[in-house]
N, C-alpha and C positions, 0 to 999 in steps of 0.2 A: 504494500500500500504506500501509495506516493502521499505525503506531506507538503503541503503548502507552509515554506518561508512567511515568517510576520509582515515581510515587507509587502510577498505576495498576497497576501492576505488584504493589508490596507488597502493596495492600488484596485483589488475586488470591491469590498466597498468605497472607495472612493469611485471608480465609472460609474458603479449602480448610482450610489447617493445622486451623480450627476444627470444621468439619466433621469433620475426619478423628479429633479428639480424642472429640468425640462419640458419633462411629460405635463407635471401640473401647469406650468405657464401657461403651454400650450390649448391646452383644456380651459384655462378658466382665459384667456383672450375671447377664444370661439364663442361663448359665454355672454361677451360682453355685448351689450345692446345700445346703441343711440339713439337718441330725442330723434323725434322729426327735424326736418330739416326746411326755411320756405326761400323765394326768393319771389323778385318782381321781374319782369319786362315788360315794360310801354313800348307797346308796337305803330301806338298814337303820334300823331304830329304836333303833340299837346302834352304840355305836363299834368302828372296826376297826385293826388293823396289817396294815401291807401291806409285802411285802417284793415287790422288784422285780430279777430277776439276769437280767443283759445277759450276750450272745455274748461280750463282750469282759472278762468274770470277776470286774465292779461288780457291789456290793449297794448298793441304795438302800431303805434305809427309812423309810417314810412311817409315822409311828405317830398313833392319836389322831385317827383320820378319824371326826367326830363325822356323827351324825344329818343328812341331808340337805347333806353338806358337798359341795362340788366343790375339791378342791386345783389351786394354779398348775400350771401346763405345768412339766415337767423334761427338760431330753434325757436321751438315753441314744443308743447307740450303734447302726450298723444292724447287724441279724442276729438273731437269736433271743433271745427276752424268754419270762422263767417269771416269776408273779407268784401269788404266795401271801394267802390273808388271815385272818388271827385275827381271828375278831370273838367281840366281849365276848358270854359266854352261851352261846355254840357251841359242842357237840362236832368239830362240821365245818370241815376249814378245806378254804376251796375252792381249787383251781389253775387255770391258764389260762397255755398258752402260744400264743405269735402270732410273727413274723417282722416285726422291725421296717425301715420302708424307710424312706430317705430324703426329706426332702421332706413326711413325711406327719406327721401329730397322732392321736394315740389318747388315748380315754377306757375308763378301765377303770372298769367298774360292775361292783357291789357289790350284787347285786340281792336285793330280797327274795321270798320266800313260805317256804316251811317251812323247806325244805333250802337254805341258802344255798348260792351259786353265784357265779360272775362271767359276763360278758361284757367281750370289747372292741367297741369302736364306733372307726371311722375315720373320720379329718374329710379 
């Protein structure tokens, strides 16, 4: 019967230990969940305000979305999103509610032709 050295012995558990360090990392990343995610685009010739009200009873105001703008990402919370827009010129102001998930990114566009309108788009 072959005997394993102390030496050999430690650098056994020392791989495992490392191994096993990695394995959990790797597991609890996968694990990890993100907020929603929104953004704007004015596809309008016209600047707009955009109010934004989360499930969770935030107002986010986006104001000053010029001509052809796409705004940064912002979270917001999961669960139900109303999103309102003033735009400069308009009698209309349009709405658009959606269900926000986790995990996911949405573009709220600001679309043109007569009657302004929104759409969301998910990424």
């Amino acid at each position: 019967m072959i005997q394993m050295d102390k030496k050999g012995e430690s650098m056994k558990k020392l791989i495992f230990g490392i191994l096993s360090l990695l394995f959990l990392i790797t597991i609890n990343s996968c694990g990890t969940e993100t907020d929603p995610e929104f953004r704007v685009s004015n596809q309008r010739p016209t600047k707009a305000n955009v109010q934004v009200q989360t499930s969770g009873g935030n107002t986010i105001n986006i104001n000053d979305v010029t001509a052809g703008q796409v705004t940064a990402f912002q979270t917001t919370a999961e669960g139900n999103v109303i999103v309102t827009a003033v735009i400069q010129n308009e009698a209309v102001t349009p709405t658009v509610t959606f269900v926000a998930r986790k995990d996911t990114r949405y573009t709220i566009v600001i679309l043109t032709g007569n009657t302004p309108s929104l759409r969301v788009d998910q990424e």
